[in-house]
C-alpha positions in Angstrom: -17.4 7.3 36.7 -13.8 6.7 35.6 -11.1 9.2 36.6 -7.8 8.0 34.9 -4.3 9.9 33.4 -4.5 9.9 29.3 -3.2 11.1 26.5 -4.8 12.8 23.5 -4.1 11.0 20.6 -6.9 12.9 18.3 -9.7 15.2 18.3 -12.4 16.6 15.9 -14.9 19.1 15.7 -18.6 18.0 16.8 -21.5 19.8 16.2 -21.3 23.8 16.8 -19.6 24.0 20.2 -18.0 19.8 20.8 -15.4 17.7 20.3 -14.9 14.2 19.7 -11.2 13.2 21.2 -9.6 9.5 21.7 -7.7 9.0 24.7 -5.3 6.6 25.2 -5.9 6.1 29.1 -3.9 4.1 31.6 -7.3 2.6 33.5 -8.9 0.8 29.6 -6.7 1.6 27.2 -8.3 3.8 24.1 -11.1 5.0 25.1 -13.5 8.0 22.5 -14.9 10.6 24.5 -17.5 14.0 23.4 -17.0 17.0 25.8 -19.8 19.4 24.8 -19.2 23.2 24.5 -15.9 23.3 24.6 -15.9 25.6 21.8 -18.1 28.1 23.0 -17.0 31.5 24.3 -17.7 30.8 28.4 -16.4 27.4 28.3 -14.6 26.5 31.2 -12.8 23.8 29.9 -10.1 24.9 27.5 -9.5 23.5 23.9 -6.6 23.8 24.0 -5.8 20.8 26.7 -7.3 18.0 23.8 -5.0 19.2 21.6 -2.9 15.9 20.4 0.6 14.9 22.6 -1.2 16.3 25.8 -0.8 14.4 29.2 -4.5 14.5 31.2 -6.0 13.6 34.2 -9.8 12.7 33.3 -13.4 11.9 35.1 -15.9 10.6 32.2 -18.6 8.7 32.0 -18.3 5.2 31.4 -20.2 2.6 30.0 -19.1 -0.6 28.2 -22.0 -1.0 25.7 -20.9 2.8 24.2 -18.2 3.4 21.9 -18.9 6.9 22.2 -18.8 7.9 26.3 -19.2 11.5 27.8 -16.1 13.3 29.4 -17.0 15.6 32.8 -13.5 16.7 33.7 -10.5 17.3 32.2 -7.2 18.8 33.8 -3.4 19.3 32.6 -1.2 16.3 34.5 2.0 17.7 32.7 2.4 21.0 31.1 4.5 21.1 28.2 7.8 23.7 28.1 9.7 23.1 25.0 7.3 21.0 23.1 5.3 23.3 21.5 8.6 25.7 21.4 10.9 23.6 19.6 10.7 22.4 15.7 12.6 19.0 16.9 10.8 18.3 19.4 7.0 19.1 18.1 8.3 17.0 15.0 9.3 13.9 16.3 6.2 14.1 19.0 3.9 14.3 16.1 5.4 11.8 14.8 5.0 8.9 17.8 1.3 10.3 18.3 0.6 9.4 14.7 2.2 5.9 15.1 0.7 5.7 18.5 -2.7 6.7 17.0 -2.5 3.7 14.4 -1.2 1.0 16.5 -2.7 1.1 19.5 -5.9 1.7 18.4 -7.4 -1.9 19.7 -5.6 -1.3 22.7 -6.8 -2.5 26.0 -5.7 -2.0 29.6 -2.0 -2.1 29.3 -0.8 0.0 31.9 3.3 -0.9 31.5 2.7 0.3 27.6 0.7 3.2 29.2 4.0 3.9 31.0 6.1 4.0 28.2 4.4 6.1 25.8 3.4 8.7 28.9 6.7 8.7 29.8 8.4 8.9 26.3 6.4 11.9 26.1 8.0 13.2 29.3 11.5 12.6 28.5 10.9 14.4 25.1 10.0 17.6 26.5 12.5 17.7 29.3 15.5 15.8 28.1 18.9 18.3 28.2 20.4 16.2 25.4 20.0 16.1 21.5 16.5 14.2 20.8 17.4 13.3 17.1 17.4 9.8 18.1 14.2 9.5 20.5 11.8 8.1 18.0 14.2 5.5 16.3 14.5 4.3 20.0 10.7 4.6 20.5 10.1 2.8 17.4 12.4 -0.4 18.6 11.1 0.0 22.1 7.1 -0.2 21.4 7.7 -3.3 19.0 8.5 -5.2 22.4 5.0 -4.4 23.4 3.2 -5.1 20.3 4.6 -8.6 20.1 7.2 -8.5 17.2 10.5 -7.2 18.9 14.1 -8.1 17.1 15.2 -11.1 18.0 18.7 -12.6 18.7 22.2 -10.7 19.0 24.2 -8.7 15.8 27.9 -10.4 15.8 29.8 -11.4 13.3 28.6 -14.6 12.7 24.7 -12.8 12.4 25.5 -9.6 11.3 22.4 -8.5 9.1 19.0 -8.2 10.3 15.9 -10.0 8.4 12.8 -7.4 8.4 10.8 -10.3 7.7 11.6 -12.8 10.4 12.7 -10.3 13.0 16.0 -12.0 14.0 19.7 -11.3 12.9 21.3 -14.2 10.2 24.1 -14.7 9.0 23.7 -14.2 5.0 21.8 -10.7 3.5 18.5 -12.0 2.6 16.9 -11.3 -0.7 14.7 -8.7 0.5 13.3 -6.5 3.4 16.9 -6.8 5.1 19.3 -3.8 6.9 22.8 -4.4 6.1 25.7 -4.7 8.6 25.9 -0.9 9.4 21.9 -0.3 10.1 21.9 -4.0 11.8 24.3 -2.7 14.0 22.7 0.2 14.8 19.9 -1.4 15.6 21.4 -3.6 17.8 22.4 -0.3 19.9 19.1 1.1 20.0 17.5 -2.6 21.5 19.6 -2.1 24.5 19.9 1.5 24.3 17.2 3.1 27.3 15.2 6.4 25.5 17.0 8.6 28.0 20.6 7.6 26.7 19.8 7.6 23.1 21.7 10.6 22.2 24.2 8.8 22.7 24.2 6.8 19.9 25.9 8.4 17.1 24.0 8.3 13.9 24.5 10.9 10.8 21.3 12.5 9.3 21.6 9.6 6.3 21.8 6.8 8.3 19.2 7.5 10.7 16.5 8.5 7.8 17.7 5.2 6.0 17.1 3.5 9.8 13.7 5.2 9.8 12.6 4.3 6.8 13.7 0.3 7.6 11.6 0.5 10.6 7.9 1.9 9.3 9.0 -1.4 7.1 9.2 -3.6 9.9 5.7 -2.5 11.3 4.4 -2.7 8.1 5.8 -6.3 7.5 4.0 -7.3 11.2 0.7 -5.4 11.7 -1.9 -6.4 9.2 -3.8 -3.8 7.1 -1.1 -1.3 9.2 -2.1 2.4 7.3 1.2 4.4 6.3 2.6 6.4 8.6 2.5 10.5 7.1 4.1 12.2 9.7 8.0 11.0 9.0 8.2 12.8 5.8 7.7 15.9 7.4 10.4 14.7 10.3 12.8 14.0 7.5 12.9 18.1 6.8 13.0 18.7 10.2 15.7 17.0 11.3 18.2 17.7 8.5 
């Protein structure tokens, strides 16, 4: 038995009355799971708690010679309140599940990164302030995780940042490069924590040009990386 906190990155209809959903857990990392009748009229589970984004506590079945294990238990650990209320909010959330979904899908234990993500999710449905910026901040904060984060300091002597290497120079490189104003911004959201990142000031332009840069960078440093879908829609939403 393993009884661990997750979060739903996907699900799938199985059969008649089951689902197939992955799990990012905090106890093994991303783990695939089949809860059987689910769908059916006297379930006592609901369907509703492996819909994606949601925060669980889970007891499953385990065993380390199956991709595919069984899930017994499965409870709310954090109950959404403007989420699922707010077109900002469910936008940008849809958005890190979907790069959370293709990232971390060789994942291990990684209980720190576990952290991170739970709480990014956390701090997006609470937060009083603007979250316009959340997942620009996201973005530049899960790179330190996955091995690639920006490296050195934006100044006037290295005031453009290469895609490619992942440090700031000092000259605009030929390609795959953010010039002084998006290197600069970057620079703010490395040492910027998620829960002050409205207070960077970034119009609608410049952060979809910031955006846009950044799918880049992960593209340019996770092999065979599949293209991230859900930040067109994000565009609309945020204008």
């Amino acid at each position: 038995m393993l009884k661990t906190r997750g979060i739903v990155l996907r699900s799938f209809k199985y059969a008649e009355t089951s689902i197939i959903t992955e799990i990012f857990t905090e106890a093994q990392g991303v783990k695939k799971y089949i809860i059987s009748g689910v769908r059916a009229k006297k379930s006592k589970v609901s369907a509703g708690l492996l819909q994606v984004m949601s925060l669980v506590e889970i007891v499953a079945y385990d065993r380390e010679d199956r991709d595919l294990n069984r899930l017994k238990e499965i409870k709310p650990a954090h109950i959404y309140q403007r989420i699922p209320f707010e077109i900002k909010r469910s936008g940008i959330g849809l958005f890190i599940v979907e790069v959370a979904q293709k990232c971390l899908s060789q994942t291990e234990q990684n209980e720190d990164l576990f952290d991170f993500l739970y709480h990014t999710f956390e701090w997006l449905d609470k937060s009083p302030h603007s979250v316009v910026n959340i997942h620009l901040c996201f973005l530049v904060k899960l790179s330190q995780f996955l091995g690639f984060a920006p490296s050195g300091d934006c100044t006037s002597g290295t005031p453009f940042f290469d895609l490619q290497e992942g440090n700031f120079v000092d000259a605009l490189p030929i390609k795959y490069a953010l010039d002084e104003a998006a290197s600069r911004l970057l620079a703010q959201l490395c040492t910027t924590p998620i829960e002050q990142s409205h207070e960077i000031i970034i119009n609608n332009a410049a952060r979809a040009h910031l955006l846009k840069a950044l799918l880049t960078y992960y593209q340019l440093h996770i092999e065979h990386l599949s293209e991230i879908q859900a930040h067109l829609i994000l565009r609309e939403v945020l204008k």
